[in-house]
N, C-alpha and C positions, 0 to 999 in steps of 0.2 A: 568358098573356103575361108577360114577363119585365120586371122591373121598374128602368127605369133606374136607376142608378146616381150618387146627388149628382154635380158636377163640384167638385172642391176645386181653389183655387188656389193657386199654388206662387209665395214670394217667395224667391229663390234668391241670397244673400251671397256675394261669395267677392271673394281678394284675402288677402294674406299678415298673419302672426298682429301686431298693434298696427299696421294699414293703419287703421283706423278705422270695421270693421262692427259691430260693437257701439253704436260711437259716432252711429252713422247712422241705426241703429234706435234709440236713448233719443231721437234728434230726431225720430225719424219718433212720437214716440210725444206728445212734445207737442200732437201738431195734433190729438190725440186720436182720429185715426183707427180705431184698435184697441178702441173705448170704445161698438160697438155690440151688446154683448149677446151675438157669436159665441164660437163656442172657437176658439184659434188655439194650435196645435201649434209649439212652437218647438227646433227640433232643434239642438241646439249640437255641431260636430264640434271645436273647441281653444274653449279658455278663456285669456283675454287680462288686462290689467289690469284694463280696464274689463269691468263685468259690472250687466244690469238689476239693482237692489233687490228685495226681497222686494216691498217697495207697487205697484212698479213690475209685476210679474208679476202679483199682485193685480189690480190696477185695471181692466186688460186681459184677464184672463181668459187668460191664459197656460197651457198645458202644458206644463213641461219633459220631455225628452227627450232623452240625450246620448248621442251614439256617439263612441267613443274611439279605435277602429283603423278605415282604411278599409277591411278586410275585411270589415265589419258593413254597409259601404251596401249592401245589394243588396236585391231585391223582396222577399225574404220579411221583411226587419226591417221596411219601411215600410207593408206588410199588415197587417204585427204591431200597428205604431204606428196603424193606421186605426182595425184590431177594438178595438184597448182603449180611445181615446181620441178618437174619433171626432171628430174636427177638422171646423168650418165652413173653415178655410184654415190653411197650413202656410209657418213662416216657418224656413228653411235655413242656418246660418252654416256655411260650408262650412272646412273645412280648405287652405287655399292651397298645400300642400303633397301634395293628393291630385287626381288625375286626376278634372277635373269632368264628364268624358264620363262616368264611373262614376254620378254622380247624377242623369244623367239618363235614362240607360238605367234604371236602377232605380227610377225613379218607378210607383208604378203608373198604370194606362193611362187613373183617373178622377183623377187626380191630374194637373191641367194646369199649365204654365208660365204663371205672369200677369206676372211680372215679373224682369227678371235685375238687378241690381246688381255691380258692382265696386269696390272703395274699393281707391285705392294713394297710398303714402307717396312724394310725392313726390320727398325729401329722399334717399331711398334708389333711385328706380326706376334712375335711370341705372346703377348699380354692377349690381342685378337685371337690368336689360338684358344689359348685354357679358358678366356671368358666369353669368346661370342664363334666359336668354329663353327657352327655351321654356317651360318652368315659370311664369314673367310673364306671358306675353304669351296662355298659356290660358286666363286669369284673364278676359279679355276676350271670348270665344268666346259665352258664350247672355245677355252684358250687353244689356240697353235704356239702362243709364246705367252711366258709365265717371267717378268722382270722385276726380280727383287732389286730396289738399289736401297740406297744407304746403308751398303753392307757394312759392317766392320770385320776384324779378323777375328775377333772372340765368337762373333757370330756363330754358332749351329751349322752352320750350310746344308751340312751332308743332310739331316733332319729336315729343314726349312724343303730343301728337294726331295724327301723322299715324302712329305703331305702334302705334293701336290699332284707326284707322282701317280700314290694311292686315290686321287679322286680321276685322273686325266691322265692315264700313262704315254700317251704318245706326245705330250705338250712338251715342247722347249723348253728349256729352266736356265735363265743368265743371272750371272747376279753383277750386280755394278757396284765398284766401291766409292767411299768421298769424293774423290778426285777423279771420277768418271771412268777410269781405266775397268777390265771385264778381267774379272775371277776366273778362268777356265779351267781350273783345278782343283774342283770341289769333288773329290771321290766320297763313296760311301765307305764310312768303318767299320768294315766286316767285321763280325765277331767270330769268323773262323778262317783258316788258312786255302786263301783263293790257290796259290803256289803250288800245293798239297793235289797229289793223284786224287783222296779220298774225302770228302766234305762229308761233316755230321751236324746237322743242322737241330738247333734247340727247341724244343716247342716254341718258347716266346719269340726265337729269330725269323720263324718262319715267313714273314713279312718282309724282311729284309732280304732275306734267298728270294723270294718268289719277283720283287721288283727288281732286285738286281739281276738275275737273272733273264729277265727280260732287255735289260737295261748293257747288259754286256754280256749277252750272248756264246759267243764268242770265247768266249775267257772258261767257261764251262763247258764246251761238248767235250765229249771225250771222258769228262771226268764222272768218279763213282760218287754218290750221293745217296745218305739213310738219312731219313722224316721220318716223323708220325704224322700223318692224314685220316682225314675222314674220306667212307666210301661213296664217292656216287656214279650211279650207272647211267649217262644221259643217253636222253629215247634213242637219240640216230648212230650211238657207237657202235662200232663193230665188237662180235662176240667176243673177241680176245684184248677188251681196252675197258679200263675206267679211269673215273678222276679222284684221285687222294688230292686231299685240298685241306684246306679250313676256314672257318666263316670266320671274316675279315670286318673291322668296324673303321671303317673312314670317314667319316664324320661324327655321328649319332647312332643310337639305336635303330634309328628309321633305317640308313643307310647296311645295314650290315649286310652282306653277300656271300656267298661262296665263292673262294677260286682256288684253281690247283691248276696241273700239267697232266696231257693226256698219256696215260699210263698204259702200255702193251705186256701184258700178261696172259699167260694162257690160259689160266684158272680162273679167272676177272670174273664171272657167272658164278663164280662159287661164293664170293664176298658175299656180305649182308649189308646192304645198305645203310651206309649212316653210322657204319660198325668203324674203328680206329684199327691201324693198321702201322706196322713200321713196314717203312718200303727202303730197302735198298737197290739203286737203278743206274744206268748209262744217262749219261744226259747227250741226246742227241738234237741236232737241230730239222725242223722241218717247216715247210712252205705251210704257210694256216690262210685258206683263202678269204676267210672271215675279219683275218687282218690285216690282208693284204703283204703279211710280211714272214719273213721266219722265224720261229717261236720255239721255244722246248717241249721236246718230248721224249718220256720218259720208259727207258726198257727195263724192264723189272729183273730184277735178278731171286730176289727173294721179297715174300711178302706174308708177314706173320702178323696175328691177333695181338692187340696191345691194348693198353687200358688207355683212360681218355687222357688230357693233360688237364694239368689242376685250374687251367683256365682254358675253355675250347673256344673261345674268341682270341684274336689277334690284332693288335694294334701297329700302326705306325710309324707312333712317335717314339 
């Protein structure tokens, strides 16, 4: 019988060169986490101002390892780094500049994701935004935590979270100011009356209900809610559900998607697919075991032909 194989865990950096990952790990290094005994594999893809100390590498039990072009991520370098070095866990500062779908396809297959990190410079994202977003905004794709620091208070916040939201909705979002202390009071500014029995939501807000909505839950069931949506009928619903949605641009062209809430109608069979509709509905909450969590969904109350909106894509920002 064949002998499993350790599982090593994978802490994965990424986010643009002086964003502050380096920085994030000499904090992570105080709480002394890294101080039990293991080998921890640390693969540095750029070098920044900031860099751990010798003691620092020391203390922990550090392996360096550095790759310098991202033609070197692939499975056989990270085979290579297991057989010599044989790592209890593998910590990743990723080049922000390199396509991170490359490191993770090249993980090997005992090599799991424990945790994704992003660190972004706040000071700079908006300018990243408008000139290099897709580039930015993939930086946020296998995050559990998404750390903007150098915030200021003019800052955007509520926007700065809600595109990172649109790539990665279940990822963490802190922002840190100057003086290190943590912002935890960055809401999003509705454009309509959350307080309100009845929400009417604008074509171009639609983006903003659909992630907040996800996003606080909670704050919405119960309540009555009219959209305009497009129809679709996916293969495995049942005869009396569809999804009014809209196609959504998060990054690019490339990127653009459909999404809505699943819709219980009794005439849902009768829609034309792909056809606009205003829906006025319950917003209920229910268990989605596709996300492991509880999600809206929507009881129809009425639901009428409507012409399209004067833009049938949706943005974010």
């Amino acid at each position: 019988m064949l002998k499993k194989r350790k599982e090593i865990p994978v802490y994965l950096f990424t986010g643009f060169l002086e964003s502050g990952k380096t920085s994030f790990i000499k904090e992570t290094l105080k709480d002394n986490q890294f101080k039990d005994g293991l080998n921890t594999v640390y693969i540095i893809c750029e070098e920044g101002e900031v860099e751990l100390s010798e003691a620092e590498i020391k203390e922990n039990r550090f392996l360096l390892r550095t790759i310098e072009e991202e033609g070197q991520v692939t499975p056989g370098e990270f085979i290579k780094i297991d057989q010599e070095l044989k790592p209890d866990r593998v910590l990743i500062e990723y080049n922000g500049t390199w396509d991170v779908d490359r490191v993770i396809e090249a993980l090997p297959e005992h090599w799991l994701m424990a945790e994704g990190i992003a660190t972004v410079d706040a000071s700079t994202y908006t300018d990243y935004l408008n000139n290099m977003k897709q580039m930015m905004t993939r930086q946020f794709k296998y995050a559990d935590l998404v750390l903007f620091n150098r915030c200021r208070d003019d800052d955007d916040l509520p926007v700065f979270k809600r595109t990172v939201k649109a790539i990665n909705r279940p990822a963490q979002v802190i922002f840190e100011m100057p003086d290190g202390t943590i912002n935890a009071n960055v809401k999003e500014k509705l454009p309509y009356d959350l307080s309100a029995s009845s929400i009417e939501v604008a074509d171009d807000d639609f983006g903003i209900w659909y992630l907040d909505a996800f996003e606080n839950l909670d704050s919405y069931v119960g309540k009555t809610v009219t959209f305009k949506g497009q129809v679709l009928h996916p293969k495995k619903a049942d005869a009396g559900v569809f999804v009014p949605g809209r196609l959504c641009m998060t990054c690019c062209a490339a990127d653009i998607q459909f999404v809505g809430f699943p819709c219980k109608w009794e005439d849902a069979k009768s829609l034309k697919e792909k056809s606009f509709v205003t829906v006025t509905a319950t917003i209920k909450s229910q268990f989605a075991a596709e996300l492991g969590q509880n999600a809206p969904v929507l009881i129809a109350k009425s639901v009428e032909a409507a012409q399209a909106p004067a833009d049938e894509v949706v943005y974010f920002q």
